[in-house]
DSSP file (Angstrom, degrees, kcal/mol; ACC not computed):
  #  RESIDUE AA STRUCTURE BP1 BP2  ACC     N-H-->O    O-->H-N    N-H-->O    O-->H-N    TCO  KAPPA ALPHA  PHI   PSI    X-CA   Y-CA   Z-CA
    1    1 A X              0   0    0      0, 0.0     2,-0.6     0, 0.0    78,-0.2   0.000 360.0 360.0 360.0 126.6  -12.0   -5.9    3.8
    2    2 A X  E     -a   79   0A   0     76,-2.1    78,-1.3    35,-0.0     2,-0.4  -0.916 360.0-148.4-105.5 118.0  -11.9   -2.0    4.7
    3    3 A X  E     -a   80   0A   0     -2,-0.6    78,-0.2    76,-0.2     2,-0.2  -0.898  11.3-169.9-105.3 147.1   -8.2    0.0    3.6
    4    4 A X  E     -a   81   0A   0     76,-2.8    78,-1.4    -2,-0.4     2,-0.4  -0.508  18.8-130.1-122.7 165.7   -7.3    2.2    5.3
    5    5 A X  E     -a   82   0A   0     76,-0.2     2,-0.2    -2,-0.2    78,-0.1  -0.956  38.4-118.8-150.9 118.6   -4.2    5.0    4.5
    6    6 A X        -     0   0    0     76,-1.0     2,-0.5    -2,-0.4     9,-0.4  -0.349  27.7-148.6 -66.7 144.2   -1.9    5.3    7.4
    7    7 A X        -     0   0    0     -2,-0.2     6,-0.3     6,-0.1     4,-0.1  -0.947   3.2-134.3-113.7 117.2   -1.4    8.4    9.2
    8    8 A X    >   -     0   0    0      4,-3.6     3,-5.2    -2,-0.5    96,-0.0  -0.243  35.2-105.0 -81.4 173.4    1.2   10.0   10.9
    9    9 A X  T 3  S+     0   0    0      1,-0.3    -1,-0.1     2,-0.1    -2,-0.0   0.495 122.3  61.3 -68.1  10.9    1.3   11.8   14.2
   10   10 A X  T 3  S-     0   0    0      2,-0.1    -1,-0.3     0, 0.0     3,-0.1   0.212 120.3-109.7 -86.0 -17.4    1.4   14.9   11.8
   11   11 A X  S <  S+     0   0    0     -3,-5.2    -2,-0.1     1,-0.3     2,-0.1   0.422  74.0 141.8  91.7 -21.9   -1.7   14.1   10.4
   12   12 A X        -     0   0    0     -5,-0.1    -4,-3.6    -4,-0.0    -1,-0.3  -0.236  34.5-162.3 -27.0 124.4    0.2   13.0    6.6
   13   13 A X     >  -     0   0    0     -6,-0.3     4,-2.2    -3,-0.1     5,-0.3  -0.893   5.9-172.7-127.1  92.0   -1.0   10.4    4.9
   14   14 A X  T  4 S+     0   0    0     -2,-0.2     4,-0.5    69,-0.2    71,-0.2   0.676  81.8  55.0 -69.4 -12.7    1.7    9.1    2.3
   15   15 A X  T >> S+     0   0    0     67,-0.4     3,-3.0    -9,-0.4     4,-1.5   0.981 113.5  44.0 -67.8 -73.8   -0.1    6.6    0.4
   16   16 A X  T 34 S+     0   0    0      1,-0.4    -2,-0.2     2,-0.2    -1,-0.1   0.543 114.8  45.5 -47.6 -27.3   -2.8    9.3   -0.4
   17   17 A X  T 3< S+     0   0    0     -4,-2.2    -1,-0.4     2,-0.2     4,-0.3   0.531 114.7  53.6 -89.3   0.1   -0.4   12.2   -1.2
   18   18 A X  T <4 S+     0   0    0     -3,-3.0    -2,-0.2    -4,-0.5    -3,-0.1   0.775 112.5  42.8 -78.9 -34.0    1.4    9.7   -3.2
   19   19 A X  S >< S+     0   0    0     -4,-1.5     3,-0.9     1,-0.1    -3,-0.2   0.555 104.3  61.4 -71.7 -16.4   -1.6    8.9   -4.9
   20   20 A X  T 3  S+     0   0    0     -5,-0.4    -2,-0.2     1,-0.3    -1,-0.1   0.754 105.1  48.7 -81.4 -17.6   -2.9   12.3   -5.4
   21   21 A X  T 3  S+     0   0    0     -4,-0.3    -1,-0.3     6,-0.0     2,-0.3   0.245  83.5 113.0 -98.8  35.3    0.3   13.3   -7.7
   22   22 A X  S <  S-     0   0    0     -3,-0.9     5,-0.2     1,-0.2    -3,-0.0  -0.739  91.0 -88.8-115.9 135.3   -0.3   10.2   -9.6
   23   23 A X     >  -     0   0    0     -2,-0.3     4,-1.8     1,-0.1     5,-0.2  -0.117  39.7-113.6 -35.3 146.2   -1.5   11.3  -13.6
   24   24 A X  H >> S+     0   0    0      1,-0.2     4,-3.6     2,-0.2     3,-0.9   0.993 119.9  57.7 -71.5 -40.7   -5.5   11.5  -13.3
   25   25 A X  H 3> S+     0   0    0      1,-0.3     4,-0.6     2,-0.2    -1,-0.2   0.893 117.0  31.8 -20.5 -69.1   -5.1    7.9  -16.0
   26   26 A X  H 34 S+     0   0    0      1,-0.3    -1,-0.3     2,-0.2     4,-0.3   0.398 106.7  68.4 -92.1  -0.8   -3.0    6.1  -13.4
   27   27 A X  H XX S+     0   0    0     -4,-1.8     4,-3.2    -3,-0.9     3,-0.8   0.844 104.7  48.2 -48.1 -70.4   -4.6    7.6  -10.3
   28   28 A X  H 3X S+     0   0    0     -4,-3.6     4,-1.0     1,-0.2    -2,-0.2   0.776 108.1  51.6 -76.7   0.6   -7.9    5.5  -11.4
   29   29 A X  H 3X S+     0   0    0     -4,-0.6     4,-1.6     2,-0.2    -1,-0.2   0.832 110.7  48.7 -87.4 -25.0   -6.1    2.3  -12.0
   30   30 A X  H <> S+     0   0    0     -3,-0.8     4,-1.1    -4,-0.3    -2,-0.2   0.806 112.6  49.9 -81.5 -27.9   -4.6    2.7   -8.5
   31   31 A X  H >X S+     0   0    0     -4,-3.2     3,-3.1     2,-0.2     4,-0.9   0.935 109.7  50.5 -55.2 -83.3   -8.1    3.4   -7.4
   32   32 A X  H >X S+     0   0    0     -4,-1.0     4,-1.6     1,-0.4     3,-1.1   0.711 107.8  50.8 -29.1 -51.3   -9.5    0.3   -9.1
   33   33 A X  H >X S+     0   0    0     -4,-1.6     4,-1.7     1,-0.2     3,-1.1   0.954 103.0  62.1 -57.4 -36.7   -7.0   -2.2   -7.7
   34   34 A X  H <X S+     0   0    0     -3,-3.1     4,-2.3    -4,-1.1    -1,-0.2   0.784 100.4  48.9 -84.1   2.4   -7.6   -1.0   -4.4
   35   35 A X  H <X S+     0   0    0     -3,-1.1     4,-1.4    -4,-0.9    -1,-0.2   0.519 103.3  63.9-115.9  11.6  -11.1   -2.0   -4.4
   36   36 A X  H <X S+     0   0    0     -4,-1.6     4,-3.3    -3,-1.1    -2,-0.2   0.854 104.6  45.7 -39.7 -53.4   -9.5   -5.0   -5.6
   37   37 A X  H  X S+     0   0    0     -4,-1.7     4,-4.3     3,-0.2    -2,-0.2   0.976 110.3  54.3 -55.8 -80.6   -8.0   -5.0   -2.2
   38   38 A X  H  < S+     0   0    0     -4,-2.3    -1,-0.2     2,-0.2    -3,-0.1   0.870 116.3  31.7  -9.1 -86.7  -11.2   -4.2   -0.8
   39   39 A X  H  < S+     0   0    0     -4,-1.4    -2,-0.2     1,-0.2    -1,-0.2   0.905 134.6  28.2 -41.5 -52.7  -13.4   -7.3   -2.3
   40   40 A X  H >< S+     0   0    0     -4,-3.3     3,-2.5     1,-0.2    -3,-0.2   0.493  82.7 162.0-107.0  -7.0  -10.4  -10.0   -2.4
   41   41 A X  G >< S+     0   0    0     -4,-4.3     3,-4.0     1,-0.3    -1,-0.2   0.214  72.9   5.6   8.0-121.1   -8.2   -8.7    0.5
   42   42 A X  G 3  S+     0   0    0      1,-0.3    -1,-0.3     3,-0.0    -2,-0.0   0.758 135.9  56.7 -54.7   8.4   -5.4  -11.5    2.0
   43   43 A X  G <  S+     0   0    0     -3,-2.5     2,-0.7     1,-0.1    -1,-0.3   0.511  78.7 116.9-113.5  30.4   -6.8  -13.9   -1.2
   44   44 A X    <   -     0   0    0     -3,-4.0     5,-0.2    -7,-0.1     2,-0.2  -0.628  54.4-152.8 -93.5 145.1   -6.0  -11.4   -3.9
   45   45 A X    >   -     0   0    0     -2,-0.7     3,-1.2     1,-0.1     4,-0.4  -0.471  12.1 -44.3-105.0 168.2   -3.6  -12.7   -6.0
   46   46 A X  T 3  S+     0   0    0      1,-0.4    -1,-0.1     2,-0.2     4,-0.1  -0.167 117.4  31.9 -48.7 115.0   -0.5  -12.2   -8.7
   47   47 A X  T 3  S+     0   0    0      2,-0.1    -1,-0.4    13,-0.1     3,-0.1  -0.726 126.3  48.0-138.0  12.4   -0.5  -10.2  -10.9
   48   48 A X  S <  S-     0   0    0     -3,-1.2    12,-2.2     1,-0.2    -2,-0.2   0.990 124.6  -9.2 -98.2 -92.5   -2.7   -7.9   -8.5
   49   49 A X  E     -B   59   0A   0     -4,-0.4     2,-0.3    -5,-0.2    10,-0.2  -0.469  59.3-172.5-123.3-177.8   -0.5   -8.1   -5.0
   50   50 A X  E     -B   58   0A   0      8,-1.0     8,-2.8    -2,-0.2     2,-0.4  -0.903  28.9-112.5-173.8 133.6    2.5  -10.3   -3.7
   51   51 A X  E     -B   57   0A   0     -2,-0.3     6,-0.2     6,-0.3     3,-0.1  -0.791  25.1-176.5 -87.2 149.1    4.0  -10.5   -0.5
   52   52 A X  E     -     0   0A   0      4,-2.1     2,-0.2    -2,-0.4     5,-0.2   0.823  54.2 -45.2-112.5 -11.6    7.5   -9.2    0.0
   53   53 A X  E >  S+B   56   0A   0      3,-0.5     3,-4.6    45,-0.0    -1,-0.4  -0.811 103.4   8.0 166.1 167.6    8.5  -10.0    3.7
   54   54 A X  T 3  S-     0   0    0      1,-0.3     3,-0.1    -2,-0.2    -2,-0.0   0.577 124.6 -44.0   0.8  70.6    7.7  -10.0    6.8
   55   55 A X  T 3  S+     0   0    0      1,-0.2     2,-0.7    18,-0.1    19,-0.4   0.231 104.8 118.5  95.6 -22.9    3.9   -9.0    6.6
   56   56 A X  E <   -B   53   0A   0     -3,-4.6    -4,-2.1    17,-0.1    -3,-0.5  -0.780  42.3-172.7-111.6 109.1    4.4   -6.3    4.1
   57   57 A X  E     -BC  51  72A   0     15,-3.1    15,-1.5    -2,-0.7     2,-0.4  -0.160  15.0-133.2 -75.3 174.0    2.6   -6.5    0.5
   58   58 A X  E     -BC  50  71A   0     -8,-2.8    -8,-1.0    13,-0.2     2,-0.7  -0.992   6.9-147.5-128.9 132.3    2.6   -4.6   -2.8
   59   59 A X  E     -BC  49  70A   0     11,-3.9    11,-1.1    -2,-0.4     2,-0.5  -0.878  23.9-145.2 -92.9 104.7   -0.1   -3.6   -4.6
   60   60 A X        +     0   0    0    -12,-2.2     2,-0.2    -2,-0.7     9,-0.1  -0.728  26.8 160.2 -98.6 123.7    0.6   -3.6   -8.5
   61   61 A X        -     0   0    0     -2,-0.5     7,-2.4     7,-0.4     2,-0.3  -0.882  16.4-163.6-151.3  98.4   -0.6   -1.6  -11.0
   62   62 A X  B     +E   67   0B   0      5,-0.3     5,-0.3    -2,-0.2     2,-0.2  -0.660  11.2 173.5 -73.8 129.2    1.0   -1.2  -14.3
   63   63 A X        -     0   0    0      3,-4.5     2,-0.3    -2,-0.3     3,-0.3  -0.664  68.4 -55.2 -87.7  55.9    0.5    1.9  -17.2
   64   64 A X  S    S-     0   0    0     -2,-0.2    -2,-0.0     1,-0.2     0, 0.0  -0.852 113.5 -24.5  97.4-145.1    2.6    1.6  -19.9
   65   65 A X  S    S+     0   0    0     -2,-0.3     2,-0.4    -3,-0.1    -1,-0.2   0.124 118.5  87.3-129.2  65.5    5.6    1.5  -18.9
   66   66 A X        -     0   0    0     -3,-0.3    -3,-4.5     2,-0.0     2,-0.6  -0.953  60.9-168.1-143.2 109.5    5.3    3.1  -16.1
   67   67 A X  B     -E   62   0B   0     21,-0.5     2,-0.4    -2,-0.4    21,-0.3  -0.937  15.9-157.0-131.3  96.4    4.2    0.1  -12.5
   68   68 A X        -     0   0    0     -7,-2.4    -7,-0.4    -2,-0.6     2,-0.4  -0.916   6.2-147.5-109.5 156.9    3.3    1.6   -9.9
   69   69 A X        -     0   0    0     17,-1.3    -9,-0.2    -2,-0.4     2,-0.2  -0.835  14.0-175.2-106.6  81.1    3.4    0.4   -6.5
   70   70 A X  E     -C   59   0A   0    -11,-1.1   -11,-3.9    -2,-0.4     2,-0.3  -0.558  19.2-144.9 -71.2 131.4    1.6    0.5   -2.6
   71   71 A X  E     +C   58   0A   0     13,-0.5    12,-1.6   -13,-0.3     2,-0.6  -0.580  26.0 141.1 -37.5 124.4    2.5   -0.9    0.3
   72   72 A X  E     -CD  57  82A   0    -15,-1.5   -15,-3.1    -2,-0.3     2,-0.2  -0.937  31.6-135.4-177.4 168.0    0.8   -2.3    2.9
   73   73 A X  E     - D   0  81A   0      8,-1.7     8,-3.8    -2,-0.6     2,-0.3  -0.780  26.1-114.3-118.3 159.7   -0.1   -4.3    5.6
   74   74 A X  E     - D   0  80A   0    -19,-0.4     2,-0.4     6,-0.2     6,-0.2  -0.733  28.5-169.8 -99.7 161.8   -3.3   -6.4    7.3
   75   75 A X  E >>  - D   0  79A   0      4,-3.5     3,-1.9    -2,-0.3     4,-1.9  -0.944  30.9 -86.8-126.2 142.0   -4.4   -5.3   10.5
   76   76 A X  T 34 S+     0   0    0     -2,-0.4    -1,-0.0     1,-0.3    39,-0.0  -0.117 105.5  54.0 -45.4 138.3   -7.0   -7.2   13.0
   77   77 A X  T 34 S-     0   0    0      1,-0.1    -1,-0.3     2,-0.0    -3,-0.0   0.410 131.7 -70.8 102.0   1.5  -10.5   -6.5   12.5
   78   78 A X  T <4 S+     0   0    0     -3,-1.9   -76,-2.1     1,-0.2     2,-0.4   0.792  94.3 135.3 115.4  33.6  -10.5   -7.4    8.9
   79   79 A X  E  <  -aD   2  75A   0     -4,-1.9    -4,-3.5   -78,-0.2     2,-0.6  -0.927  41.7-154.7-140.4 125.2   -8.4   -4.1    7.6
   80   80 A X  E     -aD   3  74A   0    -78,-1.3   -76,-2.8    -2,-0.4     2,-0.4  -0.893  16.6-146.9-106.4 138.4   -5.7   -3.4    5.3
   81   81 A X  E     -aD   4  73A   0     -8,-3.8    -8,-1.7    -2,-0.6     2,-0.6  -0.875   4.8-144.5-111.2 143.7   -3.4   -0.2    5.8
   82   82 A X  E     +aD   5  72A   0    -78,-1.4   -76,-1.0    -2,-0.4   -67,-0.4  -0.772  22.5 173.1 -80.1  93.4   -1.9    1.6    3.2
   83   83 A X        -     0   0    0    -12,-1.6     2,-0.2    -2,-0.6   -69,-0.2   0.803  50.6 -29.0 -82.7 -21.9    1.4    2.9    4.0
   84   84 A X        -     0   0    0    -13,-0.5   -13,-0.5   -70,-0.1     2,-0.3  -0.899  50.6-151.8-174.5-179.7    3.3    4.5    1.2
   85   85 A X        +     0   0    0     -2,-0.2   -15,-0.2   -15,-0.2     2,-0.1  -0.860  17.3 156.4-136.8-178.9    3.7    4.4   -2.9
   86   86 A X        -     0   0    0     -2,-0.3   -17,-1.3   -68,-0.0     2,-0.9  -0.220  38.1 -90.9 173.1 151.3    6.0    4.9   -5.3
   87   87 A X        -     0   0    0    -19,-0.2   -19,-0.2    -2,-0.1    -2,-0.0  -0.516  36.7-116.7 -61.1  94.7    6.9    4.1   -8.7
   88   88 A X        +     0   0    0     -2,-0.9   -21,-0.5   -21,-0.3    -1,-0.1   0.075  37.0 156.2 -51.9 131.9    9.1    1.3   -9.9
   89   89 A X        +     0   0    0      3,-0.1     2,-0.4   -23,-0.1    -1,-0.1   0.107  65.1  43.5-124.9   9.4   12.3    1.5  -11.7
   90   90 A X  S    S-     0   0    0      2,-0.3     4,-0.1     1,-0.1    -2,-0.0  -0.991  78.1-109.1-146.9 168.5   13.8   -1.5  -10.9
   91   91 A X  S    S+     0   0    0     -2,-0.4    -1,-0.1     2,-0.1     2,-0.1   0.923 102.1  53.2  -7.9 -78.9   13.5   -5.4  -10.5
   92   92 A X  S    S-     0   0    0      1,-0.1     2,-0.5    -3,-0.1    -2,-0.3  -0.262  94.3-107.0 -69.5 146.7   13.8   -5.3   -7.0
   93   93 A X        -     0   0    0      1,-0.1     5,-0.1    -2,-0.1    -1,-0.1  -0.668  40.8-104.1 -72.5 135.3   11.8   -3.2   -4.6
   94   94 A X    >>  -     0   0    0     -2,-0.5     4,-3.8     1,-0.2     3,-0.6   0.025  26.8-147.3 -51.2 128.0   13.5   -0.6   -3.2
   95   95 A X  H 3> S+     0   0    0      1,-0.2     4,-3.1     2,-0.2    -1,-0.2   0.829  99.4  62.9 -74.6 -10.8   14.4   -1.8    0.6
   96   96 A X  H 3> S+     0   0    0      2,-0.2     4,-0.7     3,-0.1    -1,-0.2   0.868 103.2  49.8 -82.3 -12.3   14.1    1.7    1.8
   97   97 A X  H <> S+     0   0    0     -3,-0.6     4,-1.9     2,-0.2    -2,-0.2   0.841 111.7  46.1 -74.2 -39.8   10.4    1.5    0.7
   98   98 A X  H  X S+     0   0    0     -4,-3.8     4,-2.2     2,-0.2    -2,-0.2   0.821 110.7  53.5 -58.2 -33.1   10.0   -1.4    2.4
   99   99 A X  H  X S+     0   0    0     -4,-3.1     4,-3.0     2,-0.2    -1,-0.2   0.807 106.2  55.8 -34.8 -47.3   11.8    0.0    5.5
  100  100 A X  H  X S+     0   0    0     -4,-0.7     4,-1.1     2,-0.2    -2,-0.2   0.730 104.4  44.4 -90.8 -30.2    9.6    2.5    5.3
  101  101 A X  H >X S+     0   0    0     -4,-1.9     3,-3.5     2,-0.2     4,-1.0   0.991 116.2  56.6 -48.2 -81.4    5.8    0.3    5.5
  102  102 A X  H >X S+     0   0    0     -4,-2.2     3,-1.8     1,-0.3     4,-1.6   0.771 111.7  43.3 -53.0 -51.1    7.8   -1.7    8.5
  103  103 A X  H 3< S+     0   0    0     -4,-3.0    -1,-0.3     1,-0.3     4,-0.2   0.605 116.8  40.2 -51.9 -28.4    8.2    1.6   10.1
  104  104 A X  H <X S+     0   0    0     -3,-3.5     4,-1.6    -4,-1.1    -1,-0.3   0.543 109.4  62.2 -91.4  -8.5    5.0    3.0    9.6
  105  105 A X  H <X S+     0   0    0     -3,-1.8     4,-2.9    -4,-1.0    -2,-0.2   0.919 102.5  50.0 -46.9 -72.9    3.6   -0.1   10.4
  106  106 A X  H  X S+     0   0    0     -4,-1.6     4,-1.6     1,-0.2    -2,-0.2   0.677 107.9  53.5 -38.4 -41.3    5.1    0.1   13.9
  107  107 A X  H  4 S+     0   0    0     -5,-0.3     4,-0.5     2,-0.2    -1,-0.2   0.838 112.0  51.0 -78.6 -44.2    3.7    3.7   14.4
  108  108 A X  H >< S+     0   0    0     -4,-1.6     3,-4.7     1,-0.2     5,-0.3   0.996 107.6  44.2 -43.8 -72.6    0.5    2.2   13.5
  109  109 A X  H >X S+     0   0    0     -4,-2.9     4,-1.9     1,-0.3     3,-1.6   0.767 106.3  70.2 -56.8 -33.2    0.4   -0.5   15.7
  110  110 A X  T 3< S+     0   0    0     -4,-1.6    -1,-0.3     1,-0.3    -2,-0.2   0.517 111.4  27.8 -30.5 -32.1    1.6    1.7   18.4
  111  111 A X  T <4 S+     0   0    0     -3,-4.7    -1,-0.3    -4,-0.5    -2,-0.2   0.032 123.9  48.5-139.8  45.8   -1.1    3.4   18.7
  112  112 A X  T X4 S+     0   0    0     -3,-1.6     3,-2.8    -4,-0.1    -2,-0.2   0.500  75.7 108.6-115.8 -32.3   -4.0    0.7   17.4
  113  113 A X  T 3<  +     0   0    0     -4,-1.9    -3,-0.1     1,-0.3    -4,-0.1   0.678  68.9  56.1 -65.4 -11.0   -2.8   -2.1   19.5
  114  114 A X  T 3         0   0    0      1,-0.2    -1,-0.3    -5,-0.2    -4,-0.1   0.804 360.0 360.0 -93.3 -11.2   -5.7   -2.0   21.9
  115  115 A X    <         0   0    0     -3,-2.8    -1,-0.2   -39,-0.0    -2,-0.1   0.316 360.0 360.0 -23.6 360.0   -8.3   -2.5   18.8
């Protein structure tokens, strides 16, 4: 499986500046999962990743007490994109993060779809 970190037509990659302000600790645990990602892609399992709807997963990684989270989706050819992060503070995941993967998702595929 190859991830990938979406980009926008700005050239911004939010997973990756989301990961770059991350404490250097919890920065390599978010590395390390994601070549979880890598190895196990769609078969990695809880407590690792989860899907939350329509297509769009979270990648979990807990510090402390301190879980934070990526987003993403798979793409054809064997590829997961990373769309966004952020750090949880509640149960639920925030739906505006989730908005925000469908939306970049869309942007993606918009300009992928002939892959």
């Amino acid at each position: 499986m190859e991830v990938q970190y979406f980009e926008d037509d700005q050239g911004r990659q939010p997973a990756k500046e989301f990961i770059d302000g991350l404490d250097p600790k919890m920065r390599a645990k978010v590395f390390g999962r994601l070549l979880l990602l890598e190895e196990y892609g769609e078969r990695l399992p809880m407590p690792f990743a989860r899907h939350l709807e329509d297509g769009i997963f979270e990648l979990r990684t807990p510090q402390g007490s301190n879980i934070t989270r990526l987003l993403y989706f798979f793409f054809v050819g064997n590829r997961a994109i990373v769309t966004n992060g952020f750090v949880k503070k509640t149960q639920r995941t925030p739906r505006k993060e989730i908005e925000r993967a469908k939306k970049f998702r869309e942007i993606w595929r918009s300009h992928n779809d002939r892959l």
